[in-house]
N, C-alpha and C positions, 0 to 999 in steps of 0.2 A: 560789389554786392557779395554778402560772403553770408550763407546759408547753411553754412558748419553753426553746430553746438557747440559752447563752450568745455573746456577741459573740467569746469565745472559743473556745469548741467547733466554732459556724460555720468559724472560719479555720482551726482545726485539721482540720473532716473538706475542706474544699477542699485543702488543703497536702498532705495523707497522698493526697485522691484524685488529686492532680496527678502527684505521685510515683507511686504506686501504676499510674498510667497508663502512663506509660514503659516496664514490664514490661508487654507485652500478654498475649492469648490468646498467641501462638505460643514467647513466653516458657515460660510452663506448661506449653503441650502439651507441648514438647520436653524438660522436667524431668518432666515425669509420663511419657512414652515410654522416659525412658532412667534411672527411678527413681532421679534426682540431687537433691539437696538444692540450694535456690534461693540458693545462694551470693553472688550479686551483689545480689540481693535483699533479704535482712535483709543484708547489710554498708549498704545504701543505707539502709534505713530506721534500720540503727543510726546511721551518721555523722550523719542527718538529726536524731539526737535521740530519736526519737519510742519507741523499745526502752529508754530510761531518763527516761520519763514519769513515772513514781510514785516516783521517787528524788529525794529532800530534795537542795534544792540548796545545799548544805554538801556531799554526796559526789558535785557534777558532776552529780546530774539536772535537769531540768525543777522539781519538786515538784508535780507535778499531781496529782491529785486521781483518783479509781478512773473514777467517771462519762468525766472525759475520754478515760480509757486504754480505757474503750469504745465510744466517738467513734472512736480512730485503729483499733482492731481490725474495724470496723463498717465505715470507711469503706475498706480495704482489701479487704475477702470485695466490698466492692459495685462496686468495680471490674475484679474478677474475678480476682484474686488471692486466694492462700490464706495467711492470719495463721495458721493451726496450725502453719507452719512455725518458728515464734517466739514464740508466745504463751508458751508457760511462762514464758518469762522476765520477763513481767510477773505472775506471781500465785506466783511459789516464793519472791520476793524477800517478799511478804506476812510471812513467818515471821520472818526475818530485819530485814527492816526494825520489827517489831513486838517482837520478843522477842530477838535478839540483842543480843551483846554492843557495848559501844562499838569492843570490839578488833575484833570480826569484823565489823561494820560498812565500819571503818576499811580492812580490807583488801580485802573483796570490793565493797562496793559503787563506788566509785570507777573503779576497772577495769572492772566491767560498764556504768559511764556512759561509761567513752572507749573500751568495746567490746572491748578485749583481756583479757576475759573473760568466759567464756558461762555462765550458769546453766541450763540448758535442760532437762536431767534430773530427776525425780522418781521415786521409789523408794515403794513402798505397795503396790499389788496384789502379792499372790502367787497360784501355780498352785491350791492350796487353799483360800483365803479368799477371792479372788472380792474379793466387794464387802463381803464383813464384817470390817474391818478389823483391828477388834478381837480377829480369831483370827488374826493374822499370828504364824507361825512366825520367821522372823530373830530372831535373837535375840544382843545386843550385851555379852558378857560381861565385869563390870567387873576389869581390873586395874592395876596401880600406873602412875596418871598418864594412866589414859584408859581402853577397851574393845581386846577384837576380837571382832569381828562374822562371823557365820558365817550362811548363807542362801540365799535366791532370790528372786528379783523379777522379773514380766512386764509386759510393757504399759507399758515403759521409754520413752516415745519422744525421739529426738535425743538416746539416751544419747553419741551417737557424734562428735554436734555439739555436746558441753558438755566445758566443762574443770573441772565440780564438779556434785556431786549431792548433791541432799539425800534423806536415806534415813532413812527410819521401822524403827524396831528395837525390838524388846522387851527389856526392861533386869529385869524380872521378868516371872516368869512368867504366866502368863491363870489359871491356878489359885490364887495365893497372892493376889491384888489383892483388895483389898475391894470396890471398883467395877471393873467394866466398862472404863467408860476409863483408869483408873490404868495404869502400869507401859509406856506406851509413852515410844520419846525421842526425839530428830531430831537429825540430826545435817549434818551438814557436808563433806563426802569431797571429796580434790581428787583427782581422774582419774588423774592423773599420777604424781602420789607413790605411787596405791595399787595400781602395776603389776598384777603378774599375779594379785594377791587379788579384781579384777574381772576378770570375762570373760564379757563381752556374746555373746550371739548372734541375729541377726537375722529376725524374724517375717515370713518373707513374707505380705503381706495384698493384698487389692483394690483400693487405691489408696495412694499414696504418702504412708506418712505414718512413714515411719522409724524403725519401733519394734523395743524389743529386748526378750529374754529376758536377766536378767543375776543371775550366778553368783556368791556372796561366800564367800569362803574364805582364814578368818583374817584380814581385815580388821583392821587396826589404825588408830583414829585416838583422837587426843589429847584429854582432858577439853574442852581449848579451843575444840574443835572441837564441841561440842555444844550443841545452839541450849537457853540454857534453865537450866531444871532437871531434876533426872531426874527419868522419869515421867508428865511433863508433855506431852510429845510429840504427844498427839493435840488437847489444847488447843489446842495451838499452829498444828498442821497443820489445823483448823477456819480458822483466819483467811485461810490460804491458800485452803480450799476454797470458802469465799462467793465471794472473788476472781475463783476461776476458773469457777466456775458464772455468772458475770456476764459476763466475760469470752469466754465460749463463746456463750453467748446472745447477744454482740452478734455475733459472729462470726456466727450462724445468722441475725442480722435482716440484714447485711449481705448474706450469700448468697441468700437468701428476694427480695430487692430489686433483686437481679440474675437473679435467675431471674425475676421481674414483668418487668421492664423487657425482657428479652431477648423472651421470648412474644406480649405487648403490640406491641409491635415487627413482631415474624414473624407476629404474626396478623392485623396490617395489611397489612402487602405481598404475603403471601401469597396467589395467586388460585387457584379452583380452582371448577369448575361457574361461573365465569364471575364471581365475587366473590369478596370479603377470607374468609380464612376465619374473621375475626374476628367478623363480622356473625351467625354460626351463637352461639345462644346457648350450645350444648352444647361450643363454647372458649371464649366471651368469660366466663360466668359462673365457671365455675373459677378462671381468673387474677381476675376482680374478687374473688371470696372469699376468695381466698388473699391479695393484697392487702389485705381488712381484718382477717384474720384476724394479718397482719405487724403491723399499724399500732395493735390490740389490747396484742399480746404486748410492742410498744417502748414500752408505758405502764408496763405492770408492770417490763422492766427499769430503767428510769428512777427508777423508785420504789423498787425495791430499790437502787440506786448510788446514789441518793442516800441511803438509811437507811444503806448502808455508808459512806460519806464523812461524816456526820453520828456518825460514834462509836456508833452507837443497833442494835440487834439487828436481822438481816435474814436468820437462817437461811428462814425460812419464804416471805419473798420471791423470793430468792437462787433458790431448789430452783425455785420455779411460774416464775423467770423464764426458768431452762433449760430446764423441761418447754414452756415454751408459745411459745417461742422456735423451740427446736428442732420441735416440731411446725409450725408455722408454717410454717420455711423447707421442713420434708418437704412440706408441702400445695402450698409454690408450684413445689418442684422437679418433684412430681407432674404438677400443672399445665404445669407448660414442656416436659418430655418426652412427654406426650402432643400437646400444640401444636405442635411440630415432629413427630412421629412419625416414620418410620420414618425420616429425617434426624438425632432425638438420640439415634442409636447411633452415629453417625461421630463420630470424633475429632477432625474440623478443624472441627466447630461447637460445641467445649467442653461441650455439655451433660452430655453422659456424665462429662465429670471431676467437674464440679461438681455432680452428681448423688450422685456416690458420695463424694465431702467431705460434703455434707451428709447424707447419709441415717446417716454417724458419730456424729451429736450425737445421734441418740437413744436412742444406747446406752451414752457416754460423752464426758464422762470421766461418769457417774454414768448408768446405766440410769433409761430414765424411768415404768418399773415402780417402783423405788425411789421415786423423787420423790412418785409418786400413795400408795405405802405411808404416808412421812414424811406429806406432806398428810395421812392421814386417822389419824394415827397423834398425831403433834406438834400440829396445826392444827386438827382437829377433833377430839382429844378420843377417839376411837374404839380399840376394843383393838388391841393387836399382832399385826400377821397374819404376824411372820417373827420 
């Protein structure tokens, strides 16, 4: 059992954290105060490469491996930056690169590796179905030479900053399926062409994370355009979601590791009754727990990216790597806002931004009510409580 990083991985999270430095705090503050998309910032890490990681280098990627793709996401949140600004576009290409066509390959991927075009959109939750996928309403009616699709979708984010979405559509109905997951399909939509049949409108939330409510009406896209076979769709959109459950979890051991380091930090210099206030065990113990409680959770991802890299099943890893991931990084951001106190409410010492990026992951993208459900439901064996 060998729990070393590669000679690769190494140089990959130094290169992302070097990069990732360049955009400071004041970078951030200043795109979270004026709710701007960090435009200089994924253009940097796109030209750098590192945003077409997991693309087979035949279409212009890297061909790296899942593990590494959460090496540069991990080492990004721990330099104090935020990868949700760009992460889709490493776990939507999942479907695609998996189950698409050679043609749609050929078209999109290549463009997303020289950056002049964005995949960043994902399509799935609706206002009613929540987190049960499998009762999503959209519904993508087949006619001569392709669909149109008619519907609604929330919890879009950066539909605004993508030039194509992929959108989860019912192709039959939930009533007529034999199974459960039969009759959903995925498709492929370019932004552009599908003018005013999309119409986004924007959620404002608690932090800046640029999501949409988005409207489908008569949608038309071509057979060609659909990842797959029919029906298939939620199969497909599973390969995605380990992806992204992995993917977020590094993101959370990333942020959890900046939120240590920061407290660690401040609870050394900080003097107060004439000493660190680190020396009071009722700080120091928090951030040590929290601390082993990150260093826990980056075993299980580890072990889940690589079951995923290795071809071999890791729904059950995947889920406990986001549940304990994200709880993690809540314990240490807990821990660092009470360590600075009444100081991590201002905005020029980032805790508060990076408090509320993280306290996100444990709600999504997949509630970690859900996850604990799956665990005792898939994993242990135990009856269905939903």
């Amino acid at each position: 059992m060998d729990f070393s990083y590669s000679d690769t991985q190494r140089e990959i999270r130094s290169a992302v954290t070097e990069l990732s430095l360049r955009f400071g705090d004041a970078y951030w503050r200043d795109c979270d105060a004026k709710e701007a998309y960090p435009d200089d910032f994924v253009a940097a890490v796109t030209e750098a490469g590192w945003l077409a990681a997991l693309i087979p280098e035949q279409y212009g990627g890297s061909g790296l491996q899942l593990m590494d793709a959460c090496v540069i996401l991990e080492a990004i949140n721990a330099a104090g930056g935020n990868a949700a600004a760009c992460h889709a576009q490493m776990y939507t290409m999942a479907s695609v690169l998996q189950y698409g066509s050679d043609a749609q390959k050929d078209a999109v991927l290549p463009r997303i590796a020289r950056g002049d075009l964005r995949l960043q959109a994902f399509g799935v939750t609706e206002p009613d179905a929540g987190s049960n996928t499998l009762r999503i309403k959209t519904f993508a009616r087949k006619v001569n030479g392709g669909y149109v699709i008619n519907g609604q979708k929330i919890w879009t984010s950066r539909y605004r900053q993508s030039d194509m979405y992929l959108l989860l559509a019912r192709t039959t109905p939930y009533e007529d399926v034999k199974r459960k997951t039969d009759g959903l399909s995925l498709f492929l939509v370019d932004i552009a062409r599908a003018g005013k049949s999309l119409q986004p409108r924007t959620i404002d939330t608690m932090l800046n994370h640029h999501t949409n409510e988005v409207f489908i009406e008569n949608l038309e896209v071509e057979d060609t355009w659909r990842i797959g076979e029919e029906g298939e769709g939620f199969k497909y959109l599973l390969s995605s979601l380990n992806a992204e459950r992995l993917l977020v979890a590094s993101e959370c051991i990333g942020n959890g590791s900046w939120f240590t380091g920061r407290a660690s930090r401040y609870a050394t210099e900080r003097v107060v009754f004439d000493k660190p206030i680190g020396a009071n065990q009722g700080v120091a113990f928090p951030i040590a727990q929290a601390h082993m409680a990150l260093k826990a959770s980056e075993l299980m991802r580890n072990q889940a990216a690589t079951r995923f890299d290795a071809g071999v099943p890791c729904g059950d890893e995947a889920n406990m790597a986001k549940y304990l991931c994200s709880e993690a990084a809540w314990q240490a951001a807990e821990a660092c806002m009470t360590t600075y106190g009444g100081y991590g409410f201002a905005c020029e010492y980032d805790i508060e931004r990076k408090w509320k990026e993280t306290r996100l992951f444990r709600t999504a993208p997949l509630s970690n009510n859900l996850v604990t459900a799956f665990v005792a439901q898939h994993t242990l064996a135990m009856p269905r409580s939903y």
